[in-house]
PDB file of N, CA, C and O in Angstrom:
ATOM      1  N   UNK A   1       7.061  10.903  -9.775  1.00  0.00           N
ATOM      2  CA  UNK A   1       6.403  11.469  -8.610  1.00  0.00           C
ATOM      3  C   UNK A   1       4.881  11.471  -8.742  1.00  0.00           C
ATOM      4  O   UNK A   1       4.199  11.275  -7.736  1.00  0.00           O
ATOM      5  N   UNK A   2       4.345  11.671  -9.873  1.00  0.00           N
ATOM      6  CA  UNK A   2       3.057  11.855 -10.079  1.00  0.00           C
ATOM      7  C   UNK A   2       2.289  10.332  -9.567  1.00  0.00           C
ATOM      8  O   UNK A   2       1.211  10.257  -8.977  1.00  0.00           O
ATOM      9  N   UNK A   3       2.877   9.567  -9.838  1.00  0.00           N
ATOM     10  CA  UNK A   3       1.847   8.066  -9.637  1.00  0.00           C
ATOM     11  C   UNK A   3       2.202   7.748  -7.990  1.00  0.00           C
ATOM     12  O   UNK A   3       1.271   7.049  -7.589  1.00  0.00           O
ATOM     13  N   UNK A   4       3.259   8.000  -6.780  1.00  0.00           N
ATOM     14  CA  UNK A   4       2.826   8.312  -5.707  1.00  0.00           C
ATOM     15  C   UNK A   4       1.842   9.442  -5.257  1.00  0.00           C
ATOM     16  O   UNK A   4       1.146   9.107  -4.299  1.00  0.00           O
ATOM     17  N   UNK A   5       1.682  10.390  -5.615  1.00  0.00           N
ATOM     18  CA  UNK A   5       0.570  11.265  -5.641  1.00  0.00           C
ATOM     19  C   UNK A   5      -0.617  10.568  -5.836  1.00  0.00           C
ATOM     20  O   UNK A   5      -1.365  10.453  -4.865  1.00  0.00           O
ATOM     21  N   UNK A   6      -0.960  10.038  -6.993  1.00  0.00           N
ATOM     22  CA  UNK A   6      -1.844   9.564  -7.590  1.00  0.00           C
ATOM     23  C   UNK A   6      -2.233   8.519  -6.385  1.00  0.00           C
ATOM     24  O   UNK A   6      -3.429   8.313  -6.179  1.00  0.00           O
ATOM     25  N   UNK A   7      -1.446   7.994  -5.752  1.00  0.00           N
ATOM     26  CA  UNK A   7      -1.933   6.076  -5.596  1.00  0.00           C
ATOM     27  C   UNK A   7      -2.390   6.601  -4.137  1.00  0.00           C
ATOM     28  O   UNK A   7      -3.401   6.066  -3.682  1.00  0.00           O
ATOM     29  N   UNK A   8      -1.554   7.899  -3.110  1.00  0.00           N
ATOM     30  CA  UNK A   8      -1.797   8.347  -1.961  1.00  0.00           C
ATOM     31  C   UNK A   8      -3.100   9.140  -1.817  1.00  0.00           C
ATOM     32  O   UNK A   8      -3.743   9.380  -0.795  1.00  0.00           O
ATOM     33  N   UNK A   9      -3.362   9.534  -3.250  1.00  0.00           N
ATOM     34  CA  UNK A   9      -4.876  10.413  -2.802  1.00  0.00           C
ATOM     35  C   UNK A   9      -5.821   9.475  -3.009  1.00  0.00           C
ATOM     36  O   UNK A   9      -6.719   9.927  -3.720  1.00  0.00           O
ATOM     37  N   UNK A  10      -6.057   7.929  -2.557  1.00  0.00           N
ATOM     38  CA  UNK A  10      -7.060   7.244  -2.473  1.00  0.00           C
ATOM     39  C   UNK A  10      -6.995   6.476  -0.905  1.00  0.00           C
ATOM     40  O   UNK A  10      -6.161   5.680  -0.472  1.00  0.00           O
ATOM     41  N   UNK A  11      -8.436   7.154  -0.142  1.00  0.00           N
ATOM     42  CA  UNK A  11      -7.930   6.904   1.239  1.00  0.00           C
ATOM     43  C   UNK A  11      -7.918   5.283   1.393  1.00  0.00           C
ATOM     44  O   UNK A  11      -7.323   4.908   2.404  1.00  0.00           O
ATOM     45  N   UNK A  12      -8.366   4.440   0.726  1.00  0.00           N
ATOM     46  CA  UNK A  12      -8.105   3.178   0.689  1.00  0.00           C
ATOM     47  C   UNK A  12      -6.771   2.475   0.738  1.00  0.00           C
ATOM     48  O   UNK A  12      -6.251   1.453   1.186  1.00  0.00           O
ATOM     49  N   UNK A  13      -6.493   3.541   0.053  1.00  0.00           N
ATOM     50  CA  UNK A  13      -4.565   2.809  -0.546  1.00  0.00           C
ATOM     51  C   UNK A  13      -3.720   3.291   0.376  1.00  0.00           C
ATOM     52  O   UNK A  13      -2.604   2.826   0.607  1.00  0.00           O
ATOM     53  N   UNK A  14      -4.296   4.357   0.998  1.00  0.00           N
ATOM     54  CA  UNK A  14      -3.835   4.869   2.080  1.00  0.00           C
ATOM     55  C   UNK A  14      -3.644   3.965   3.610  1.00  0.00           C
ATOM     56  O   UNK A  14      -2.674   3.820   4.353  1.00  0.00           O
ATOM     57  N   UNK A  15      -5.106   3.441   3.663  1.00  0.00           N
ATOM     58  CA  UNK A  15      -5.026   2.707   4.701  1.00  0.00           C
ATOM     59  C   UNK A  15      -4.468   1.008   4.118  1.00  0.00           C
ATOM     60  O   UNK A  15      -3.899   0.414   5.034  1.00  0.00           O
ATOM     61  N   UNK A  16      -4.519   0.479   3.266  1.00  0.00           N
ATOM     62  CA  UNK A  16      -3.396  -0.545   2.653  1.00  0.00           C
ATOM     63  C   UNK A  16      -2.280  -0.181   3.293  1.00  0.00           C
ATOM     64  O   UNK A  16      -2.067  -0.960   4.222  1.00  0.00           O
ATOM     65  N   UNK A  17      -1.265   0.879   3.183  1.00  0.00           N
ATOM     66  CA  UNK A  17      -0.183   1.222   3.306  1.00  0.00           C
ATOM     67  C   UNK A  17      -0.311   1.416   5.029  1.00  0.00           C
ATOM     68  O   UNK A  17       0.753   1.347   5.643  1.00  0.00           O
ATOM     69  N   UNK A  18      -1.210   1.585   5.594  1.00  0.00           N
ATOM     70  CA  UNK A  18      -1.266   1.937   7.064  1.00  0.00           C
ATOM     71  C   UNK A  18      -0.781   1.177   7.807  1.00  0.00           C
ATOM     72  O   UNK A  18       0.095   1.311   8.661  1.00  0.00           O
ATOM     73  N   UNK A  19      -2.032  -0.611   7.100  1.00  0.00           N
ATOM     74  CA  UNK A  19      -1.528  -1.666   7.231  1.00  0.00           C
ATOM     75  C   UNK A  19      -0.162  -2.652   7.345  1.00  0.00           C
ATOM     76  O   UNK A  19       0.211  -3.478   8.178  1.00  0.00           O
ATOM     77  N   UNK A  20       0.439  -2.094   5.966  1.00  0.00           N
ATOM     78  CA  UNK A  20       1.698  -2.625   5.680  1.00  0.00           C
ATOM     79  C   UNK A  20       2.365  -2.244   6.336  1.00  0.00           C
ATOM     80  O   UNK A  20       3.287  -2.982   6.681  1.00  0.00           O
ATOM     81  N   UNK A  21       2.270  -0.610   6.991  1.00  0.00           N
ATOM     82  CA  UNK A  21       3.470  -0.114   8.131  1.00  0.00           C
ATOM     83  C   UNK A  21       3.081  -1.035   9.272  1.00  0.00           C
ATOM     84  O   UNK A  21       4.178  -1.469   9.622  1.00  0.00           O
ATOM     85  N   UNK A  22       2.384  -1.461   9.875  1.00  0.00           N
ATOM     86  CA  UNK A  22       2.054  -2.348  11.359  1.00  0.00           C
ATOM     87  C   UNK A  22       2.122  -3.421  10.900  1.00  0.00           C
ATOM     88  O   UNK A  22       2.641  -4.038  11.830  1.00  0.00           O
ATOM     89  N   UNK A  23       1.900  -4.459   9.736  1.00  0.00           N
ATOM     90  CA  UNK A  23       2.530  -5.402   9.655  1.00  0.00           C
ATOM     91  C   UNK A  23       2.489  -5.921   8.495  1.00  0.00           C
ATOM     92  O   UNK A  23       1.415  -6.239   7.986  1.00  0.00           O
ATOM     93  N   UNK A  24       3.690  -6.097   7.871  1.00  0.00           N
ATOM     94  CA  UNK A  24       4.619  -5.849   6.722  1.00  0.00           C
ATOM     95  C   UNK A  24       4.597  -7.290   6.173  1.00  0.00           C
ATOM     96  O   UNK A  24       4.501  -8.084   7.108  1.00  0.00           O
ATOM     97  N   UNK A  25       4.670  -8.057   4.639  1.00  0.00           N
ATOM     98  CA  UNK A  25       4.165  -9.119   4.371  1.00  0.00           C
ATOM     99  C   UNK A  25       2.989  -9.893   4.617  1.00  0.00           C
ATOM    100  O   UNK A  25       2.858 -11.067   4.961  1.00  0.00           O
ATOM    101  N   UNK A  26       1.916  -8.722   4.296  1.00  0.00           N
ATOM    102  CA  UNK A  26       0.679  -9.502   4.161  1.00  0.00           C
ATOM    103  C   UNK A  26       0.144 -10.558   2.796  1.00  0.00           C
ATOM    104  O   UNK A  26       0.918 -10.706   1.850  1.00  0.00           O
ATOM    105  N   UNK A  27      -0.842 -11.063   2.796  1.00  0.00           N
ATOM    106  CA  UNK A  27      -1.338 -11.589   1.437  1.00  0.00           C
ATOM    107  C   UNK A  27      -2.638 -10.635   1.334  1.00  0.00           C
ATOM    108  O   UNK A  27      -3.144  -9.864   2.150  1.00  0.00           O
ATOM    109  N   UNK A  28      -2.978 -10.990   0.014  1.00  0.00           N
ATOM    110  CA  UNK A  28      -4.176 -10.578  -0.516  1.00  0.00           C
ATOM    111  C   UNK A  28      -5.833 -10.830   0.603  1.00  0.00           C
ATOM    112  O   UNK A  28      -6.786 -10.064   0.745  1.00  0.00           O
ATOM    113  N   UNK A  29      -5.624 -11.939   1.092  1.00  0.00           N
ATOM    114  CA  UNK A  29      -6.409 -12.205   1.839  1.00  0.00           C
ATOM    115  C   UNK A  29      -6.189 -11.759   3.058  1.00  0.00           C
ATOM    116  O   UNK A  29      -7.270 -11.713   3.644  1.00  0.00           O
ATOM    117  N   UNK A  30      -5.077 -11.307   3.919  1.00  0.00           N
ATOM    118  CA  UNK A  30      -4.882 -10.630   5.115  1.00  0.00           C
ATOM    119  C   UNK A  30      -5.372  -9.393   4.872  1.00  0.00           C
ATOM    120  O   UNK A  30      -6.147  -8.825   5.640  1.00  0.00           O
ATOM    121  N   UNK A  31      -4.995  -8.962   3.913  1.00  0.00           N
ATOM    122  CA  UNK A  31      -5.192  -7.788   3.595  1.00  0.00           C
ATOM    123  C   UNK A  31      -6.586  -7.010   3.854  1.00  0.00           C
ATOM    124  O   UNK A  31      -6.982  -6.173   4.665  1.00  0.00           O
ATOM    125  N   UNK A  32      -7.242  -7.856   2.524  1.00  0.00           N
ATOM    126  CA  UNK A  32      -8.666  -7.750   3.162  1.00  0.00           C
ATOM    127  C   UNK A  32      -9.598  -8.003   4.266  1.00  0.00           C
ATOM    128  O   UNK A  32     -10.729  -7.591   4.521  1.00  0.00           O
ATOM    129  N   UNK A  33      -8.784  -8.802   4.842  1.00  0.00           N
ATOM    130  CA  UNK A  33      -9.347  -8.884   6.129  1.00  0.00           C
ATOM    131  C   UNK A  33      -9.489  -8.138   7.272  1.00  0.00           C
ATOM    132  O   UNK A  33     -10.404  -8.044   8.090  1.00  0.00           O
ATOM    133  N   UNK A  34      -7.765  -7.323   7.112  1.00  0.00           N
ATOM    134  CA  UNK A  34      -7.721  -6.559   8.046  1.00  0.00           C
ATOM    135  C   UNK A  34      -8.434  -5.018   7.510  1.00  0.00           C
ATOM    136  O   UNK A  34      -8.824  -4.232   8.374  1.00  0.00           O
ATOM    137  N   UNK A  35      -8.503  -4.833   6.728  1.00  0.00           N
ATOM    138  CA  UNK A  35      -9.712  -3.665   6.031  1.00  0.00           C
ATOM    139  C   UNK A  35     -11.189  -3.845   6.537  1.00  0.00           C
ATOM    140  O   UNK A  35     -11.929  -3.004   7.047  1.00  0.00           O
ATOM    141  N   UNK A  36     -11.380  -4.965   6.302  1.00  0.00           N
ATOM    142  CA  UNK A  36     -13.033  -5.447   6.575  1.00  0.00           C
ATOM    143  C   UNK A  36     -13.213  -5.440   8.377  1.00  0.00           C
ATOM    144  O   UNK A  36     -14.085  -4.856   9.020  1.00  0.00           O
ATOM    145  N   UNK A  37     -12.123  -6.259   8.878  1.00  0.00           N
ATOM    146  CA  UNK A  37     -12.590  -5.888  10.357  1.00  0.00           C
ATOM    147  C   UNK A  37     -12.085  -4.723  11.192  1.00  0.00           C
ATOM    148  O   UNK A  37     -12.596  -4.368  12.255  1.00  0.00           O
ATOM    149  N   UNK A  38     -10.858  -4.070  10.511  1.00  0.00           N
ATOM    150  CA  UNK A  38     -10.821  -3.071  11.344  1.00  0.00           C
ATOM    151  C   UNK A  38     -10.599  -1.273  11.343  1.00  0.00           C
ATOM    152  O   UNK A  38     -10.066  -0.366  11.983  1.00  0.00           O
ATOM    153  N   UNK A  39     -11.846  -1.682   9.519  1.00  0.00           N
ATOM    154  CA  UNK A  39     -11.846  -0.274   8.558  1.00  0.00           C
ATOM    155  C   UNK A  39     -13.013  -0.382   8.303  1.00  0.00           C
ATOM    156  O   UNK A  39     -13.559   0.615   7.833  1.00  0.00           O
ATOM    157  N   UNK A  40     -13.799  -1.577   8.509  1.00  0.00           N
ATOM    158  CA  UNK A  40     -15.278  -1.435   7.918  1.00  0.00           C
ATOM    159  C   UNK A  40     -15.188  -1.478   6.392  1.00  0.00           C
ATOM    160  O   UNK A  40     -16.226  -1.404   5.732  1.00  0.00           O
ATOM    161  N   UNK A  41     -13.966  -1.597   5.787  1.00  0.00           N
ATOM    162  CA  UNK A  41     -13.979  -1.262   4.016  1.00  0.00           C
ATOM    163  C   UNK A  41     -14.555  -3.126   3.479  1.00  0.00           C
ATOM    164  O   UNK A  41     -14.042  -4.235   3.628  1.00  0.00           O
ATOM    165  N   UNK A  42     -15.666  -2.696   2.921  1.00  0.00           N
ATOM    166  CA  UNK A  42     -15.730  -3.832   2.009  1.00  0.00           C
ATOM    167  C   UNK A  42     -15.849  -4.486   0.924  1.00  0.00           C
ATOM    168  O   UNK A  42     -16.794  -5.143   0.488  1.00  0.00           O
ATOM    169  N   UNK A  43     -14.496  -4.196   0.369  1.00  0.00           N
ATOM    170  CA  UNK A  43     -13.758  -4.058  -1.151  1.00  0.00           C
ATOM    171  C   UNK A  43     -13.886  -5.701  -1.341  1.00  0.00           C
ATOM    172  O   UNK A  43     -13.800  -6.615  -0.521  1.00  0.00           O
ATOM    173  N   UNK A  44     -14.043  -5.692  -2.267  1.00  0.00           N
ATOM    174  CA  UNK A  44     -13.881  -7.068  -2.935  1.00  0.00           C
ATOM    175  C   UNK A  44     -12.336  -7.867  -3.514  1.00  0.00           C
ATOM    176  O   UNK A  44     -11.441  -7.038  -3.683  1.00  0.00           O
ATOM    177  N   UNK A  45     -12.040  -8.934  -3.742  1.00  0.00           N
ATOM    178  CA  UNK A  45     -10.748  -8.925  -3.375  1.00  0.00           C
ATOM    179  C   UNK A  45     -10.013  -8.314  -4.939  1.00  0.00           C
ATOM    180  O   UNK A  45      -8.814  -8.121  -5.140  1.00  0.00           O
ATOM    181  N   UNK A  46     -10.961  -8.139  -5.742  1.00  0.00           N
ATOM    182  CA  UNK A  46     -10.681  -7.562  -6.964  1.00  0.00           C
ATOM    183  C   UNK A  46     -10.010  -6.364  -7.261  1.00  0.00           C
ATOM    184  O   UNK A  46      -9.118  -6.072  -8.058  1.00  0.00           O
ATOM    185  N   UNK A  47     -10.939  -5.476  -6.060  1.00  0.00           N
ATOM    186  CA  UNK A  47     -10.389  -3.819  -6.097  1.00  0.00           C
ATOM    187  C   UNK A  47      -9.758  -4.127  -4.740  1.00  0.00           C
ATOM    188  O   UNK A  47      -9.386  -3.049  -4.277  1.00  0.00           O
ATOM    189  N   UNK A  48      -9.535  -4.910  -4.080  1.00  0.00           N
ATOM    190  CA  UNK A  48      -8.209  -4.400  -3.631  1.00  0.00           C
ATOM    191  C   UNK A  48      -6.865  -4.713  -4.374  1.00  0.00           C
ATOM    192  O   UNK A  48      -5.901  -3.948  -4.383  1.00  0.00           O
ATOM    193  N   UNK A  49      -6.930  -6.169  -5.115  1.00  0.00           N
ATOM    194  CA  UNK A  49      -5.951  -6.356  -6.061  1.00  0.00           C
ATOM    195  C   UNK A  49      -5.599  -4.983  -6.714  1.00  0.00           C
ATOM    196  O   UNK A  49      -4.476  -4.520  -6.916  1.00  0.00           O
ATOM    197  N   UNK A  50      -6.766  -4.463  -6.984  1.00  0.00           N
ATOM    198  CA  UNK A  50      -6.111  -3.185  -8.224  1.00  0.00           C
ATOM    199  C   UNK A  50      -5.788  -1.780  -7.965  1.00  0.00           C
ATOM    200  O   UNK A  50      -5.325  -0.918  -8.712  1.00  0.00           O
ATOM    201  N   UNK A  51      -6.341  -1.730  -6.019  1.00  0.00           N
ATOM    202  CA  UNK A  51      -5.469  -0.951  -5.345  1.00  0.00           C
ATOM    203  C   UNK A  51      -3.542  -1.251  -5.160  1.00  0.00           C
ATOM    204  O   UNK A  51      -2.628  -0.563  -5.614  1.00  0.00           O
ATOM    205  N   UNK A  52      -3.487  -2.252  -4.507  1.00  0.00           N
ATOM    206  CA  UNK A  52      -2.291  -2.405  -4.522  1.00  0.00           C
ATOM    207  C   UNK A  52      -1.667  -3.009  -5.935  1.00  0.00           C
ATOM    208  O   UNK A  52      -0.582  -3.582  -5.839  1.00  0.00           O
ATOM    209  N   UNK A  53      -2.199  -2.930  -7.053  1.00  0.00           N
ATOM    210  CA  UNK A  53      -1.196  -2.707  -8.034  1.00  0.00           C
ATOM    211  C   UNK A  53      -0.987  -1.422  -8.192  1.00  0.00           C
ATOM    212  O   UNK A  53       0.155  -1.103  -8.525  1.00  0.00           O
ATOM    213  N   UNK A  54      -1.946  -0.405  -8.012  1.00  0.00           N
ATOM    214  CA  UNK A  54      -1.446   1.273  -8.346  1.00  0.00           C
ATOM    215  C   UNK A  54      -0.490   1.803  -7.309  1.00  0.00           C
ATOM    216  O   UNK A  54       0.105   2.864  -7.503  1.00  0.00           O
ATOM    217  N   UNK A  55      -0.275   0.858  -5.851  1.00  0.00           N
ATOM    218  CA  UNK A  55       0.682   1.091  -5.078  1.00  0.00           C
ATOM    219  C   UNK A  55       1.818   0.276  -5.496  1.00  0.00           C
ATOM    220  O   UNK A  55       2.914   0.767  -5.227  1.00  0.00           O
ATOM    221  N   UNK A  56       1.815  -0.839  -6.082  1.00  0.00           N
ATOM    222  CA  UNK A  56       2.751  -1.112  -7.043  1.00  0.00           C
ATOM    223  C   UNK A  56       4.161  -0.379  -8.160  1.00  0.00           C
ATOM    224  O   UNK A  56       5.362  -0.148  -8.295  1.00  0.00           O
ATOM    225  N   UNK A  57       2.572  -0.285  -8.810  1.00  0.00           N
ATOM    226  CA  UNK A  57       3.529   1.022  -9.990  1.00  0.00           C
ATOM    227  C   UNK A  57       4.011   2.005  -9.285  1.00  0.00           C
ATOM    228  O   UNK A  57       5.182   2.158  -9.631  1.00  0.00           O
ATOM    229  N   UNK A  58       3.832   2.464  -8.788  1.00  0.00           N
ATOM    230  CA  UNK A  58       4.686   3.990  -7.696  1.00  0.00           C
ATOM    231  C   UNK A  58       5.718   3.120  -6.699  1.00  0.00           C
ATOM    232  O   UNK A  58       6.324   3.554  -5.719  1.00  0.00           O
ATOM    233  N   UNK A  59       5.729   2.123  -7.100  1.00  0.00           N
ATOM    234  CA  UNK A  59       6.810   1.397  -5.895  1.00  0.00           C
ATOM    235  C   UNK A  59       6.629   1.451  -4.228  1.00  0.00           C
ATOM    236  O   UNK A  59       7.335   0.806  -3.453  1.00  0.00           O
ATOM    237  N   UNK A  60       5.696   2.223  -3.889  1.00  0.00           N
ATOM    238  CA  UNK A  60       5.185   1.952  -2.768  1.00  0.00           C
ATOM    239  C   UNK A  60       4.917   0.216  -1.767  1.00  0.00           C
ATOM    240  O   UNK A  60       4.858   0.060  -0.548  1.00  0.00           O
ATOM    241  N   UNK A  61       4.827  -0.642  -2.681  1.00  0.00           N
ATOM    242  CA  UNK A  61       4.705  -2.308  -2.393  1.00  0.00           C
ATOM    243  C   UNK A  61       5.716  -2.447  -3.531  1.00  0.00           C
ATOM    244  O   UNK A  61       6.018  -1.828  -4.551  1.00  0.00           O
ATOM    245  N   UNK A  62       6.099  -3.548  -2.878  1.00  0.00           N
ATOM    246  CA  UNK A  62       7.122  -4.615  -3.575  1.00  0.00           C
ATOM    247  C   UNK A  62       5.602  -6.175  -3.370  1.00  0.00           C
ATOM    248  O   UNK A  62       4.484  -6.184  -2.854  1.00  0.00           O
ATOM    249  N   UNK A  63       6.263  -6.992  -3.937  1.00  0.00           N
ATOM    250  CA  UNK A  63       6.063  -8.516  -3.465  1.00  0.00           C
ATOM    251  C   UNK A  63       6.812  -9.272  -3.523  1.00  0.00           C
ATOM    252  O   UNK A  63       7.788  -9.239  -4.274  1.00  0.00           O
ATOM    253  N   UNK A  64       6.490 -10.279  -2.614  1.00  0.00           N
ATOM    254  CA  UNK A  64       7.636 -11.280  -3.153  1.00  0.00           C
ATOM    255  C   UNK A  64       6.807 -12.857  -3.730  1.00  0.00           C
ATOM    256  O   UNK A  64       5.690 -12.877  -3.213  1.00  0.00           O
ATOM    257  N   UNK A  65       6.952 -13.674  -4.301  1.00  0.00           N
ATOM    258  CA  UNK A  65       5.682 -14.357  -4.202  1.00  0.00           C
ATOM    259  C   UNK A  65       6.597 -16.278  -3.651  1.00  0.00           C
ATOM    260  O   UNK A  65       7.758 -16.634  -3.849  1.00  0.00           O
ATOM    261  N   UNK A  66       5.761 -16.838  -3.156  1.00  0.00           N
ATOM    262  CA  UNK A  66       6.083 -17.734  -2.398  1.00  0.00           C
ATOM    263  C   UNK A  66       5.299 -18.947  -2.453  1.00  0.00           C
ATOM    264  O   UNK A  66       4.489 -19.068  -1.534  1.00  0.00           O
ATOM    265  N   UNK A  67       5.367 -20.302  -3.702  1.00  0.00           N
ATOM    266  CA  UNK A  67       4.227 -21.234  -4.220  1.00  0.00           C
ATOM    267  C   UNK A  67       2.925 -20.312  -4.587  1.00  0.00           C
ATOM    268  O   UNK A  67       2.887 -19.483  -5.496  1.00  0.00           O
ATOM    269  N   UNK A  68       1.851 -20.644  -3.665  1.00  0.00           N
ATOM    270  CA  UNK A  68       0.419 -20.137  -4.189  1.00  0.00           C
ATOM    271  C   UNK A  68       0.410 -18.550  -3.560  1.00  0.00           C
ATOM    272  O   UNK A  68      -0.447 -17.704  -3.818  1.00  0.00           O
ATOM    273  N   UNK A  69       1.479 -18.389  -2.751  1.00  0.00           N
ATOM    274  CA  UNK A  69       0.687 -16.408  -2.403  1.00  0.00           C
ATOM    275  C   UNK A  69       1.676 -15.937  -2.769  1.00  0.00           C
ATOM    276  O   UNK A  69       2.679 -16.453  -3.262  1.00  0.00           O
ATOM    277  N   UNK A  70       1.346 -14.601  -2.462  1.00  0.00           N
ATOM    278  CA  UNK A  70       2.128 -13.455  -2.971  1.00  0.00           C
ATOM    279  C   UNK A  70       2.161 -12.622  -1.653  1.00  0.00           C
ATOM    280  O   UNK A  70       1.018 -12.272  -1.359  1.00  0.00           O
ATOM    281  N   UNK A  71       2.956 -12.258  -0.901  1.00  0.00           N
ATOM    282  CA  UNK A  71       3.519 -11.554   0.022  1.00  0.00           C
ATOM    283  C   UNK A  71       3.488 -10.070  -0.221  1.00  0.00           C
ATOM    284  O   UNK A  71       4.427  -9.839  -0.982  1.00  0.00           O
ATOM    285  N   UNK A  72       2.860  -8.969   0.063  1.00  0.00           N
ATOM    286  CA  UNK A  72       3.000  -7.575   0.243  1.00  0.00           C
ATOM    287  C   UNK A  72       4.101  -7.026   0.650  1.00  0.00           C
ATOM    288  O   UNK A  72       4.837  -7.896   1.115  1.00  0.00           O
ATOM    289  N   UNK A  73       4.677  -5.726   0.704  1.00  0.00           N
ATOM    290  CA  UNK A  73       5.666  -5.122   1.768  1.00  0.00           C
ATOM    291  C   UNK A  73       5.752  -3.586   1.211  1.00  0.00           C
ATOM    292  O   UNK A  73       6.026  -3.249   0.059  1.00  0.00           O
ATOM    293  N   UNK A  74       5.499  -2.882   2.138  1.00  0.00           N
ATOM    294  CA  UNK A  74       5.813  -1.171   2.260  1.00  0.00           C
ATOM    295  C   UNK A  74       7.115  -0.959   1.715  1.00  0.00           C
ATOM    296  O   UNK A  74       8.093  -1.599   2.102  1.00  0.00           O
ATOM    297  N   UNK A  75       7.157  -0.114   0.862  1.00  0.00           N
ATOM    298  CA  UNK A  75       8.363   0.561   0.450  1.00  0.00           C
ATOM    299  C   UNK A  75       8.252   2.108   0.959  1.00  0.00           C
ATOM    300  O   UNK A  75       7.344   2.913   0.754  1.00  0.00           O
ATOM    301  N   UNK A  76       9.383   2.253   1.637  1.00  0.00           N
ATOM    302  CA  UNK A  76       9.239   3.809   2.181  1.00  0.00           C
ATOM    303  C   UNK A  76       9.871   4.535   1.373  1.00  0.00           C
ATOM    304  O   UNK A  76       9.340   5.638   1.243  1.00  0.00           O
ATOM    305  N   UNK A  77      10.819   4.377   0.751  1.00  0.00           N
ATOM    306  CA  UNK A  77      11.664   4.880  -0.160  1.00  0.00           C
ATOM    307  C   UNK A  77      11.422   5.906  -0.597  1.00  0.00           C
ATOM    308  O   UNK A  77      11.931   6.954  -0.198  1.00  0.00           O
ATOM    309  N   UNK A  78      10.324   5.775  -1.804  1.00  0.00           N
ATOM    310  CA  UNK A  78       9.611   6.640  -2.526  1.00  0.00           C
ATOM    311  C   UNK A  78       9.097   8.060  -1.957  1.00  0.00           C
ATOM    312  O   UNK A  78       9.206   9.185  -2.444  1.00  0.00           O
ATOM    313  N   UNK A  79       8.472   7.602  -0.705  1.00  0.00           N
ATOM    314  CA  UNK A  79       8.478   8.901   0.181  1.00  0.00           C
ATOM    315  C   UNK A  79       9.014   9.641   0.686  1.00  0.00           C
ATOM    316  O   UNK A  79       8.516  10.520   1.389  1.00  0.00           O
ATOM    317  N   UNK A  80      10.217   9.467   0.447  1.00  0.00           N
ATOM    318  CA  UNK A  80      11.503  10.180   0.801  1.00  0.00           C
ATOM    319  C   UNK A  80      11.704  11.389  -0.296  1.00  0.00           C
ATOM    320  O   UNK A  80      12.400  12.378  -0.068  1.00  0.00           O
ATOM    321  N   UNK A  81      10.933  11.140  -1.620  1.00  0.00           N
ATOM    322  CA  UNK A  81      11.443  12.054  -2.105  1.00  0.00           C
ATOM    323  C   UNK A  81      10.646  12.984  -2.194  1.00  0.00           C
ATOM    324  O   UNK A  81      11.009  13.904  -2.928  1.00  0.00           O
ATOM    325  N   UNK A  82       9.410  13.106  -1.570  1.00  0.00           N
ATOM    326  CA  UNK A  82       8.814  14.053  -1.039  1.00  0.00           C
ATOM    327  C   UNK A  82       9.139  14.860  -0.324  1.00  0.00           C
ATOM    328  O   UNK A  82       8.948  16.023  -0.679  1.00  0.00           O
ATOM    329  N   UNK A  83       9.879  14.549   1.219  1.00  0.00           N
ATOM    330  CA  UNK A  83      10.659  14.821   1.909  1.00  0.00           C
ATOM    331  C   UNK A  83      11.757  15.984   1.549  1.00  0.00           C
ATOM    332  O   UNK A  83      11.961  17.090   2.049  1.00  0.00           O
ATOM    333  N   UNK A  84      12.539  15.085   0.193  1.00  0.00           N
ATOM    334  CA  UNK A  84      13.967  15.924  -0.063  1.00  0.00           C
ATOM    335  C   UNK A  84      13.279  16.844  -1.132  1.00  0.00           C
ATOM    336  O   UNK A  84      14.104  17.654  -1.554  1.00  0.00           O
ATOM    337  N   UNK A  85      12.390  16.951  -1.550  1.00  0.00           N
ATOM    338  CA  UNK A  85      11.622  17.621  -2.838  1.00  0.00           C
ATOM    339  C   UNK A  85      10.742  19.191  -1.660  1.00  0.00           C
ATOM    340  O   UNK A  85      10.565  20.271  -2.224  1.00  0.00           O
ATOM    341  N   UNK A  86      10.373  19.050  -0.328  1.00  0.00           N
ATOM    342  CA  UNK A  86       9.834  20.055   0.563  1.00  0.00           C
ATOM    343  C   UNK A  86      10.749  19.529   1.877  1.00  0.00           C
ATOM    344  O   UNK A  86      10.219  18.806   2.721  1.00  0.00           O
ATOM    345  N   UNK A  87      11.979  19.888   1.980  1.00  0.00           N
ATOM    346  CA  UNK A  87      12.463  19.673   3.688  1.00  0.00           C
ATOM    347  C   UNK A  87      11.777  20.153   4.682  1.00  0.00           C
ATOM    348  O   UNK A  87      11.382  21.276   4.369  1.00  0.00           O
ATOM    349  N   UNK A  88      11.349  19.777   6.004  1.00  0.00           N
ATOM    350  CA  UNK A  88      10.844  20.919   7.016  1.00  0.00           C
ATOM    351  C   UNK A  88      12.156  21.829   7.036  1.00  0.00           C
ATOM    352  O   UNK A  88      13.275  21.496   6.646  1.00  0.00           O
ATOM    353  N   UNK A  89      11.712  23.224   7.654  1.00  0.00           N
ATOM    354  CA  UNK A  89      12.524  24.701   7.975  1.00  0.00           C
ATOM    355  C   UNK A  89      12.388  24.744   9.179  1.00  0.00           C
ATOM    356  O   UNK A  89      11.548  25.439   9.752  1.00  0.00           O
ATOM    357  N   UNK A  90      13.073  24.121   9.635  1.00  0.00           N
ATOM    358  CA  UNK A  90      12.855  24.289  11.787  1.00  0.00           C
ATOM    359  C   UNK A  90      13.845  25.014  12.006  1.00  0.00           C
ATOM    360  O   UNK A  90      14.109  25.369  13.155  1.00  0.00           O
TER     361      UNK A  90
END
């Protein structure tokens, strides 16, 4: 649990993951792109690599890789156990 914690309190990785929810199998280079034009973030493709490896390790992204790229994808999973760890009380 600690390394989803960890990877969610960086609003960067945050908006990575924002991304991946609206559209799911990006590359490294979509990625940044869609940060740069429609976050103003202008990470280099280095630290974003080493953002989405810390969304990695928490399983938050999977990849799949395909010849020369590597494909992104949201894992919701993990957040679920946040969920079952605080239920809402309605």
């Amino acid at each position: 649990m600690a390394d989803i914690y960890k990877a969610l309190a960086d609003r960067t990785r945050r908006i990575i993951l924002d991304e991946l929810a609206e559209r799911d199998g990006q590359t490294l280079f979509e990625i940044g792109a869609r940060l740069a034009s429609k976050h103003q973030l202008s990470s280099t493709r280095q630290a974003i690599s080493q953002h989405l490896g810390v969304l990695e390790d928490a399983s938050l992204v999977s990849t799949r890789r395909e010849g020369r790229y590597k494909y992104h994808f949201f894992n919701r999973t993990p957040l679920s156990e946040i969920n079952r760890r605080w239920p809402r009380k309605d």
